[in-house]
Steps between C-alpha positions, in 0.01 A plus 500: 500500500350380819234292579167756491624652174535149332169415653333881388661428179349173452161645614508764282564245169235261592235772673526643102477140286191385782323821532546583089347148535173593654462834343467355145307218670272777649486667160379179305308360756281765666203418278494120469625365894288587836677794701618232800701321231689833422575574839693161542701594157611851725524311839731258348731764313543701790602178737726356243664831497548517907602158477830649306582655818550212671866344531402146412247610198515253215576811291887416586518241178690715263282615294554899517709703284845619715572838506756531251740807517576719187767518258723736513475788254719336212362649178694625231799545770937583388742194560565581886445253781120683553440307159495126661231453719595140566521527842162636577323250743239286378258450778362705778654283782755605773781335307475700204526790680846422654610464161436777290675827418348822577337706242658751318613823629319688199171466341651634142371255187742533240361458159549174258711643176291489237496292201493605187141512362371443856410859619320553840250716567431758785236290623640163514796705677268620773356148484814387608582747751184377701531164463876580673368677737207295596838207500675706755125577737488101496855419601498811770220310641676156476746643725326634722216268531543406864437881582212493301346156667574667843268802374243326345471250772452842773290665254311099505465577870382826493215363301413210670458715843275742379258219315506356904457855617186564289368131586585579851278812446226352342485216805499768756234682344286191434561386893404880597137475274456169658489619830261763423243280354196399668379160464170429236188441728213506225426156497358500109875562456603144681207337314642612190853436591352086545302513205781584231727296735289169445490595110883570494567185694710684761465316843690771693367823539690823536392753775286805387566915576459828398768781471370794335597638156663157397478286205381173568846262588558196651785499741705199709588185397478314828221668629345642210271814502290645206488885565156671334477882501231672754155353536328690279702501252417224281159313463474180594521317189787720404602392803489117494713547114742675688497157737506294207823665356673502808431146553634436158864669635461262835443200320734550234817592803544851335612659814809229551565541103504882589768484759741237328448682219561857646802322602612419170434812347693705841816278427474548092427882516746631244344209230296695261284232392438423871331834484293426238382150687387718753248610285375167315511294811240681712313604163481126426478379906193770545334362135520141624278589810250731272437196275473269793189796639343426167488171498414443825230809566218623293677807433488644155802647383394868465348482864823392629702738232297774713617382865861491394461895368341559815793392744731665287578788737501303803890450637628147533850375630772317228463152755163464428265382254239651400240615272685757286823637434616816292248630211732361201485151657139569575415578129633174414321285715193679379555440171544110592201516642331455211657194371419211679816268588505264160605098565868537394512303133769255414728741344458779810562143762882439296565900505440520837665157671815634236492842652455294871786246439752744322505699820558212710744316296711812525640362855456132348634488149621179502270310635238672364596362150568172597158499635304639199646316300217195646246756518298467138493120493327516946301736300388303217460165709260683760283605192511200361389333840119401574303702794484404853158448477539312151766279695298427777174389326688277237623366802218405694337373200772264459468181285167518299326139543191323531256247432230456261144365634181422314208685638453182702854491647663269260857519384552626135758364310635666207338836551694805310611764741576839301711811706320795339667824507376834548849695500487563111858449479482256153415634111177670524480617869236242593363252683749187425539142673857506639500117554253199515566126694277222510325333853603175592335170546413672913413795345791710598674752275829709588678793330860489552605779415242719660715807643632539134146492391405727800752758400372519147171483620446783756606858471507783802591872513568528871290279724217524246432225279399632109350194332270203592663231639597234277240181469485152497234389186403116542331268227444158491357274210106465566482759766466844541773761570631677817725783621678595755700845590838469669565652760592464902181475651420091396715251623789400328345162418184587294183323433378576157155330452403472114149609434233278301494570133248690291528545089409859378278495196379804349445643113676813325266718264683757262259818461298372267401186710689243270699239710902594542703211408876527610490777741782430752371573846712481844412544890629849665411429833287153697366563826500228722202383745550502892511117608124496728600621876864512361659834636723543165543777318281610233770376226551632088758438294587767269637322162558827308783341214490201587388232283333268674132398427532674154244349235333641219171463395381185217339498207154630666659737706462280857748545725618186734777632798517195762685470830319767654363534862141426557322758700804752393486810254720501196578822297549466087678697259526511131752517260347590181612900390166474234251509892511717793616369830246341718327762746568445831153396595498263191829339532453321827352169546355324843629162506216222550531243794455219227748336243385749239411898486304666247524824453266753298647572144701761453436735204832716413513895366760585208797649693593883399883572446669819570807586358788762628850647507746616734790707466747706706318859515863676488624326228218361274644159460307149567560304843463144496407251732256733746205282619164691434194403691159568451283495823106542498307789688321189635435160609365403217711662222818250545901574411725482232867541483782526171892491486623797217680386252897629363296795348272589799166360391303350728136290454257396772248245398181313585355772720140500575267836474579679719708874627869424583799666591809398330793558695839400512695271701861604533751344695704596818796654281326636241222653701773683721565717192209531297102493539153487256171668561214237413268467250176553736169377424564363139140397399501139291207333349472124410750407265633862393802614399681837633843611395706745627504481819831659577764515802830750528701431808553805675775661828133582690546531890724359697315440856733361766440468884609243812293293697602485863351353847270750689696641833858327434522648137662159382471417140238275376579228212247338330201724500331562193430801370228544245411791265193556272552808240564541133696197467281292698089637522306480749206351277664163494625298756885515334718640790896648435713374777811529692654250803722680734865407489682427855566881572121576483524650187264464148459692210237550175516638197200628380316750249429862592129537690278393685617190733391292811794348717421277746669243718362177365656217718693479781758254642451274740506619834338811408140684477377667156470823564105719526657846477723722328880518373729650788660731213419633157700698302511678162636696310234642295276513885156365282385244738110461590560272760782318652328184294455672144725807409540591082907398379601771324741418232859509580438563818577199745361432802535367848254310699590311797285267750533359839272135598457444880676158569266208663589362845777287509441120374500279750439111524124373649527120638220335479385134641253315405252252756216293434226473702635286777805716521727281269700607272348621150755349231411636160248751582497767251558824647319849300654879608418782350585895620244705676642828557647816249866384529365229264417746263700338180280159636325333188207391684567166475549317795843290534500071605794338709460152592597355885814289508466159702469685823225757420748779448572720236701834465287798308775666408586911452179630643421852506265666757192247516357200369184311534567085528253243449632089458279189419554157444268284304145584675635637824589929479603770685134642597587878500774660342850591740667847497830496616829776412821391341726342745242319723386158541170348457318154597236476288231207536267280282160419585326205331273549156554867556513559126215659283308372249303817268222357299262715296329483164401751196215519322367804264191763536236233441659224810698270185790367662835599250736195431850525411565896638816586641498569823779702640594518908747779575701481856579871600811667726474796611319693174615265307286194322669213305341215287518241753345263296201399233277223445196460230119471618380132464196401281243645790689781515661432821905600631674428758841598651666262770793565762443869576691654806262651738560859552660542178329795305347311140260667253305347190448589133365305158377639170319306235453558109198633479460632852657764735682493783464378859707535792518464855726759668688399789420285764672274790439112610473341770679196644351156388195696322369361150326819408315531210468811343195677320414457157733650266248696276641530146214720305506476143617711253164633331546805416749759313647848513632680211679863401763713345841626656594826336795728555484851667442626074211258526683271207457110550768382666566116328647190755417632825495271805101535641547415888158385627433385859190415706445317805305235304682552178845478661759639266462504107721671204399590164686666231364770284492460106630733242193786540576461897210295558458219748247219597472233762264259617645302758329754754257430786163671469356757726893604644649818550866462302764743468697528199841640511748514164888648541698578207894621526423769752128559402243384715101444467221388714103434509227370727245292377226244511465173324375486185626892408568645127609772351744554777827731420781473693723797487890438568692827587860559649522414864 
């Protein structure tokens, strides 16, 4: 056997193992990969097939079967020398030819003599016979095998010729309609031809003509040509998807693929399964480009279904690609059409890298296992590994350290440092203090081990970090405490100043107005003051768990909680299941600028309790350990939230009055299989009791989708995905989320009906999006809008999104002079964005301070930023625009700072001590508590070390009185402006009604929304008969009153002062 038949041979072996390969690959995986990863499964087959051919192919290892040659016919045959095959050859080689006799001159079987008892039958006798004289076919052929090589290898030959004959053909004919066509001269067409070529990302473009009566192809790989039919043939939009497919094929190097694969296919004629690649590979090639038209155009599928029906007829050449191909291909792609490519799961990713590396290790075996063999445990270590970004910011965090200064600049010895944790990763999921040290006699605190600490501290999906950065809480015997975040932007040496101490004193009433002795009590969050002309942060500390400042109450029900900031804001909870929890409104308390705050009493409701099950809905059995939550329709109505027991039972306590929705909280794993629908709108009173209040965990809908990067169709990781619905209503501010995983993907698992999807936050370097999903699909086809569409049950869906990527970040240098051109060392330097690529911007602008040369780096800028530095007195008098990537000088002029005085007084000229004042510093359309001070005993305010042409606006609100406020306004340099009266009228008069449903029945613990410009904003809730009363209203004001309820809505107009007015709430 010569060397093509060994090599055909070989082909022919491995062309069925590979391409068997990528069928059942094809079969299994048509529904769950994107079409481009199928065409690599067929592209690979085919080329580790051709590679057989070749003399040196790593197919040589012995690994195939020999051709064995057959026994001679030795059944049941008399005592003659026929009877001994023992000289038959063993092997197919040359040698064994030399060697053995001929075959016999007869084909007569003679018949075994029977045995008695053992009688054969007719049929096992004709059995026989074949099975002889299939023997004797198989060792005619042995001998003359060399004959039959020589034919097969001419017959081989015959085949390959007329496969280059009809290629030949094809080529001339192409070359012939090529010379015929007339170039495109509509200029629309070249304007299209740039337009889906900047969305495709295709820098080269191909030429443009016409030849009449052909589909749309594109045509030459070194000079490459898109051939459309006649000019008025096809509208121009039809037109420019036409563009957008062929660009697909140009990007993707069909046309090269084509020929090398042509090739293949020419050489491997006689392979049968070669035949049938012929079919999957273009199907799969041409399916690839249609998904990359969808993603890329605005093209709905049945549009584009339309134009492929259309070019049908039209004639096209085998070496091109093209639009369609034959009608049972065709039907096909149509019918893909209306699936959207899924994100490939974890199980459809091992299928289809098997199905990728089986094929290849067929010239490789060997080393192929030797190399898998290391693959799981890369695997596992690279999931195990922290991000880049992760990396990088633990990094240039570096050693956490500091010093600890009295508000005066004196060292602190002894001062308790505590790392607390927002990362949830200890028993409860909470906030938890990682680690505490103590100052020394400078002052100066270190953690050691802060990039263990940082790595249980922070956690990212993709760039995007999920959690607040972990925070530094400082307290220090007879002084007040502090906090700082960590994070990049201070230096790594920090300055922690310690505030001056204030004791909070205030007394607990139970309902009946006795004193409550015993009732333990504990800080939720303490908002810190902004040092005067300090450019901090506005600082909080959220304490959630933890169990510092936790006190109860004494035998007269006073409450003493010391330590605290003066001029901050503290936040109280209870712990008492017999009260409600605190209303928002109630709970917080502004700190006093003195050693001791008292705060008004604070009379407690009885709590109400609801009680609940869950259960699996298929089965009927009890599911433990599901975290319920009950979430108010409003501010005012507070939360609640329950572990269920080993038997299902849940029970939610000390809830105020109040509608909530009780919902339930499941987990990543769990939620990927099974959903709730909520209990919506579940009306409590003071201190009741309701029972019952049921869950079954249900399949529901499974909605899946990707999120990739508008024009390069990269996937997006990170981005959060939000969905109101059944699970989740609207009428409470309780959102269901997903993050995207690396490949873009997400998925949610909700109840059948009505839902709201939305993209909810974005990763950094990115813009939230205004408009619309770039896909939707479902099954059922019920959607309203590409925002809100009705789930039908069991029927999944598929909703994808594309977010437009922000310019790339790039460093700003900035230096820093003084007045007389010397360096600025220390100045504090503010930033904040100014332009849409900002758009995930908090408002809040960001503070770098100047290294001993003036300089400092603002780091990963996107698009523009406004930059303003000062230094003691001396500022920046306007504000500096500059792009990412440039450098700025920016200098200080002397006592350019701004001092804001004003006063408030109420309707009759009385100046108003001890009201909060609040100044808010705005970016963009964005305004931020800057900071807050308290009116003196005249009445007076003032605010000190404002930046001049920084936007600032003012508000305050009294007991007793309205609202004031002074909308937005700009300083100037040096000016001590003082502003006009804040007018706080008093609160003289009333307004009372009734909210009713659309049946006209009362409808009991209703939120009452009232707002007027003197008023400001008040709530009210409505009693059992639906009625409601305030008088903390301005007289002689227009007010409108506003009430929503699950997806009910109401509204009314009226004057101070009103009764008798109804408020009816209907469905939106």
């Amino acid at each position: 056997m010569n060397t093509l038949t060994l090599a055909l041979e070989r082909a022919s072996l491995i062309g069925v193992a590979a391409l068997l390969v990528a069928w059942l690959a094809q079969k299994i995986l048509e529904a769950r990969v994107p079409a481009a990863w199928r065409v690599w499964i067929w592209r690979v087959a085919l080329l580790q097939t051709a590679l057989a051919l070749l003399p040196l192919s790593p197919m040589r290892v012995a690994v195939l079967p020999s051709l064995t040659p057959p026994s001679s016919v030795t059944t049941g045959v008399s005592r003659t020398a026929f009877s001994e095959p023992k000289n038959l050859p063993a092997t197919s080689s040359g040698a064994g030819k030399a060697t053995s006799p001929k075959p016999p001159a007869t084909n007569t079987v003679i018949a075994a003599p029977m045995e008695a008892g053992n009688v054969q039958t007719g049929g096992d006798v004709d059995a026989a016979a074949d099975s002889s004289q299939l023997e004797v076919i198989k060792l005619w052929c042995y001998w003359n095998q060399d004959k039959i090589w020589l034919a097969l290898q001419g017959l081989y030959i015959v085949g390959v010729g007329f496969q280059l004959i009809r290629l030949m053909r094809s080529s001339r004919r192409l070359r012939r309609a090529l010379r015929a066509a007339v170039g495109v001269e509509d200029k629309a067409y070249g304007q299209g031809l740039r337009k889906v070529a900047r969305r495709m990302d295709v820098t080269s473009l191909p030429r443009l003509v016409h030849i009449k009566g052909s589909a749309p192809f594109l045509v030459g790989i070194f000079r490459p040509c898109i051939v459309l039919p006649e000019a008025s043939a096809l509208p121009q939009q039809e037109c420019e998807t036409i563009l957008s497919h062929e660009l697909a094929h140009m990007k993707r190097r069909d046309l090269a693929w084509n020929i090398a694969l042509w090739g293949i296919q020419a050489a491997l004629w006689f392979h049968p399964l070669v035949w049938v690649s012929r079919y999957f590979l273009p199907l799969e090639t041409e399916s690839a480009c249609d998904e990359m038209v969808l993603a890329s155009t605005h093209v709905t599928p049945s549009s584009y279904g339309n134009l492929l029906l259309n070019t049908l007829s039209m004639e096209r050449t085998p070496l091109a690609a093209g639009v369609t191909d034959g009608f049972s291909m065709l039907k096909t792609r149509l019918l893909r059409l209306n699936h959207a490519p899924k994100t490939p799961e974890r199980a459809s990713k091992i299928i289809f890298a098997s199905a990728l590396g089986l094929t290849i290790s067929m010239a490789l075996p060997i080393r192929l296992v030797s190399r898998s063999q290391a693959a799981p445990n890369q695997m596992g270590a690279a999931k195990n590994e922290d991000s880049e970004q992760k990396k990088a910011l633990i990094a240039k965090i570096g050693i956490v350290q500091g010093t600890v200064l009295t508000p005066d600049g004196k060292p602190v010895k002894g001062a308790r440092i505590s790392w607390v944790n927002y990362n949830g990763k200890t028993a409860g999921g909470r906030e938890n203090i990682l680690a505490s040290t103590q100052s020394d006699a400078q002052g100066n605190f270190r953690f050691e081990d802060s990039k263990a600490l940082l790595q249980a501290s922070l956690k990212f999906i993709g760039p995007t970090q999920q959690i607040p950065a972990p925070q530094l809480l400082i307290e220090a015997d007879g002084w007040g405490c502090f906090a700082e975040r960590i994070t990049s932007k201070p230096p790594t040496q920090r300055v922690l100043h310690l505030t001056q101490p204030t004791e909070l004193q205030t007394t607990f009433f139970d309902p009946q107005g006795k004193p409550i002795a015993n009732l333990p009590v504990r800080l939720s969050f303490v908002f810190f003051e902004k040092p005067e002309g300090q450019p901090s942060d506005f600082k909080y500390i959220h304490f959630g768990g933890l169990k510092h400042f936790n006190a109860v109450t004494d035998a007269n029900g006073v409450l003493r909680m010391g330590g605290l900031p003066q001029g901050g804001r503290a936040r109280l909870t209870i712990d008492d299941e017999r009260f409600a929890n605190l209303e928002y409104q109630t709970s917080e308390v502004d700190l006093a600028r003195q050693a001791q705050t008292i705060a008004n009493p604070m009379r407690l409701v009885a709590g109400a309790t609801l009680r609940g099950r869950i259960t699996n809905g298929e089965t009927g059995k009890p599911v433990a350990a599901i975290e319920v939550g009950a979430q108010g329709q409003d501010a005012t109505s507070g939360w609640g939230e329950a572990i269920s027991d080993k038997d299902g039972y849940y029970r939610i306590s000390m809830l105020g009055a109040g509608r909530y929705n009780l919902a339930l909280a499941l987990d990543d794993q769990l939620g990927a299989q099974w959903t709730a629908p909520a209990q919506e709108g579940v009306s409590v009173s003071t201190g009741s009791q309701k029972e019952n209040i049921d869950f079954k965990l249900e399949r529901g809908v499974l909605i899946t989708g990707n999120v990739v990067t508008q024009g390069s169709g990269q996937p997006v990781e990170g981005a959060m995905i939000g969905i109101y619905g059944p699970a989740h209503p609207k009428s409470s501010a309780w959102v269901q989320g997903a993050t995207t995983a690396a490949d873009g993907s997400y998925q949610l698992r909700v109840p059948a009906g009505d839902q709201y999807i939305y993209v909810s936050g974005v990763p950094e370097g990115f813009i939230r999006p205004e408009g619309q999903p770039i896909s939707t699909m479902t099954l059922g086809g019920k959607h309203s809008t590409p925002y809100e569409f009705t789930a039908e049950d069991g029927q999944d869906e598929t909703i994808d999104w594309q977010l437009t990527a922000q310019p790339e970040a790039r460093d700003v240098r900035v230096r820093v002079l003084d007045a007389n051109g010397q360096v600025a060392k220390g100045a504090q330097i503010e930033f904040s964005p100014t332009g849409a690529e900002n758009g995930s911007s908090t408002g809040v602008p960001e503070k770098q301070t100047a290294d001993d040369e003036g300089r400092a780096v603002l780091e990963n800028v996107r698009g523009s930023i406004q930059v303003w530095a000062r230094l003691g007195q001396n500022a920046t008098t306007e504000a500096k625009e500059v792009l990412g990537g440039q450098n700025v000088t920016l200098n200080l002029q002397p006592n350019a700072l701004i001092e804001l005085r004003g006063s408030i007084v109420d309707d009759e000229g009385k100046p108003l001590p001890n009201i909060k004042v609040d100044l808010f510093r705005w970016t963009q359309s964005s305004g931020r508590l800057n900071n807050s001070v308290l009116s003196d005993a005249q009445g007076g305010y003032s605010f000190a070390g404002l930046l001049p042409s920084a936007t600032y606006s003012l508000s305050a609100k009294a007991p007793g009185h309205g609202q004031g406020q002074v909308e937005r306004f700009q300083l100037k340099p040096s000016e001590t402006r003082t502003q006009k009266e804040f007018v706080l009228a008093r609160t003289l008069s009333f307004i009372e009604g009734r909210v009713v449903d659309a049946d006209e029945k009362p409808v009991a613990a209703a939120t009452v929304w009232i707002s007027g410009t003197k008023t400001g904003s008040v709530q009210v809730k409505t009693d059992e008969q639906g009625n409601f009363r305030t008088e903390e209203i301005v007289p002689n004001e227009k007010l409108s009153l506003l009430v929503t309820l699950d997806n009910r809505f109401g509204m009314a107009n009226v004057r101070s002062g009103s009764t008798g007015t109804v408020i009816v709430v209907k469905k939106r």
